[in-house]
C-alpha positions as CSV (number, residue, x, y, z in Angstrom):
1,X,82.0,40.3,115.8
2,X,84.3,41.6,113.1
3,X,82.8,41.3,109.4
4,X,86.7,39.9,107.4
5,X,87.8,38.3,104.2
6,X,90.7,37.1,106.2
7,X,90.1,33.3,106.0
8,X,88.5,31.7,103.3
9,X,84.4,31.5,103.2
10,X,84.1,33.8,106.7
11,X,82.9,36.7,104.7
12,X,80.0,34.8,103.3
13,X,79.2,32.6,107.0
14,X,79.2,35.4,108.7
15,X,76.8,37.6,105.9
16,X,74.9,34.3,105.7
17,X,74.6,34.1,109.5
18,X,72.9,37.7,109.4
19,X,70.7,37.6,106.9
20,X,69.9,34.2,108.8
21,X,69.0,36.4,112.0
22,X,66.7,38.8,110.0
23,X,64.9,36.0,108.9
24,X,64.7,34.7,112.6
25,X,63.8,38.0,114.1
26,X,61.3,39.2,111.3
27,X,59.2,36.0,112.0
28,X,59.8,36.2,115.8
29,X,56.4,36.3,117.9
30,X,56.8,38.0,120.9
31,X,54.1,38.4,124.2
32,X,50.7,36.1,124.5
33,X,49.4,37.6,121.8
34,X,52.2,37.0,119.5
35,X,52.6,41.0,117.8
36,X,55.6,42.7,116.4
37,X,57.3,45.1,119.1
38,X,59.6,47.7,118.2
39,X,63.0,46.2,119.2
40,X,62.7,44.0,116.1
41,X,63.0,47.1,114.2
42,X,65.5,48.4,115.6
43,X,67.4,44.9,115.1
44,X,66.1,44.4,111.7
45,X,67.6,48.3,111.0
46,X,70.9,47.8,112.2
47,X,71.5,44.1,110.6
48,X,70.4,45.8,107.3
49,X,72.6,48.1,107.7
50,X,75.8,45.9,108.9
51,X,75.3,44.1,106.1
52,X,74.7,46.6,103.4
53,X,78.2,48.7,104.5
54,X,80.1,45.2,105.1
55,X,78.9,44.4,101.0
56,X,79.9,48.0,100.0
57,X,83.2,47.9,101.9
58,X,84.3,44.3,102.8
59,X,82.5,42.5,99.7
60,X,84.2,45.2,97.2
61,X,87.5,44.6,98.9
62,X,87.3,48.6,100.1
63,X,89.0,47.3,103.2
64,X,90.4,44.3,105.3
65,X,88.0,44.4,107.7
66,X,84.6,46.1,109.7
67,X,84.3,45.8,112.9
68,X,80.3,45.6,113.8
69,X,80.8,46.6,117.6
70,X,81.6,50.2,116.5
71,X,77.8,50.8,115.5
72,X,76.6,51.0,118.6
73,X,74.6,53.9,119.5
74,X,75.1,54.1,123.4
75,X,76.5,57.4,123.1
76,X,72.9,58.4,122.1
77,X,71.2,56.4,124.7
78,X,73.1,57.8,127.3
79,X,72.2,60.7,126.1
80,X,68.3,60.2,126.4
81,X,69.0,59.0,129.9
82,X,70.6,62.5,130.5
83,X,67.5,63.9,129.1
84,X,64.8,61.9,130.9
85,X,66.4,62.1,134.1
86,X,63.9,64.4,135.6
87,X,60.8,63.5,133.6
88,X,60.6,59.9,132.1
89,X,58.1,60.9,129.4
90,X,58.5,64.5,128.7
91,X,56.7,66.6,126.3
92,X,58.4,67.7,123.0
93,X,59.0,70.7,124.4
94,X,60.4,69.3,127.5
95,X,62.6,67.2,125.8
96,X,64.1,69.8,123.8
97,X,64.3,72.1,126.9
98,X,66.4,69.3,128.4
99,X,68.1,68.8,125.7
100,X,69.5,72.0,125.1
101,X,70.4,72.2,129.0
102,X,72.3,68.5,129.3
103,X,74.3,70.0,126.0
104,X,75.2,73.6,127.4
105,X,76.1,71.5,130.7
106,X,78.6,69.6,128.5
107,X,80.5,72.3,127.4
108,X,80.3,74.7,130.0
109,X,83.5,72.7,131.7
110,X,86.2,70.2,130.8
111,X,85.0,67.1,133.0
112,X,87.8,66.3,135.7
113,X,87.9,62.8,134.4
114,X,88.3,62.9,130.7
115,X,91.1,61.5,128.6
116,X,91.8,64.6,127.0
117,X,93.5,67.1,127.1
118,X,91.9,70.8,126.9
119,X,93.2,72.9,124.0
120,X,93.8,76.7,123.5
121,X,90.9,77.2,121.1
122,X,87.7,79.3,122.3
123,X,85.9,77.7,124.5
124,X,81.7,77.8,124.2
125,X,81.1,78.0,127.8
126,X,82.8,81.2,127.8
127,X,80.6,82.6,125.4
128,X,77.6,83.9,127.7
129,X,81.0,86.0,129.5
130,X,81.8,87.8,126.2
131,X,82.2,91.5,126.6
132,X,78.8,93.1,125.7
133,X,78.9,94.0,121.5
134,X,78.7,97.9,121.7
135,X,75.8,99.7,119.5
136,X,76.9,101.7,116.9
137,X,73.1,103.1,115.5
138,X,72.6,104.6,119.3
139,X,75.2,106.9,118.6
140,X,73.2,108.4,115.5
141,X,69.7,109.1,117.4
């Protein structure tokens, strides 16, 4: 859904018909015994937040148009999936142990089936294969 001022009144149906969700999902009872989960706040964050950048840019005539499909976060949750691939509920530390090795993994190599082209800046794989930095203060003792 793209957020526009392109026709007449679709800027305010289509602001009324969020604010019109967070009223739904806010209420919403979910389960048997009818208690707030956490994927309503998730919703309720990112309507808030559609809504409050659409005002600031859309509503103040910033620009033509927002397109609400580019705040997705499944970068991030792919991510996490990277992460919890060998432990579904690690430990902080885990996590960040994972973390750091999914990341070095990414740039340790240009993957064979990306859209981009590799550029002749230094690349931080290469770093761990720098020449050794030589110690000047050895010299003196």
């Amino acid at each position: 859904m793209a957020i526009s001022k392109f026709k007449d009144g679709e800027y305010e149906k289509t602001a009324s018909f969020l604010r019109d969700s967070i009223e739904l999902i806010t209420g919403l009872k979910v389960g048997s015994g009818g208690k707030y989960k956490p994927f309503q706040s998730g919703m309720l964050l990112a309507t808030h937040n559609v809504l409050s950048i659409a005002q600031d840019l859309v509503g103040q005539d910033k620009i033509l148009f927002l397109l609400t499909s580019r705040f997705s976060q499944d970068c991030l949750e792919n991510v996490f999936s990277s992460v919890r691939l060998k432990n579904p509920t690690p430990t902080p530390l885990e996590f960040c142990k994972n973390l750091r090795c999914v990341l070095v993994a990414h740039y340790l190599r240009v993957p064979s089936r990306s859209n981009y082209d590799a550029d002749d800046r230094h690349f931080l794989g290469d770093l761990l294969q720098l020449p050794p930095i030589r110690d000047t203060c050895s010299e003196y003792f």
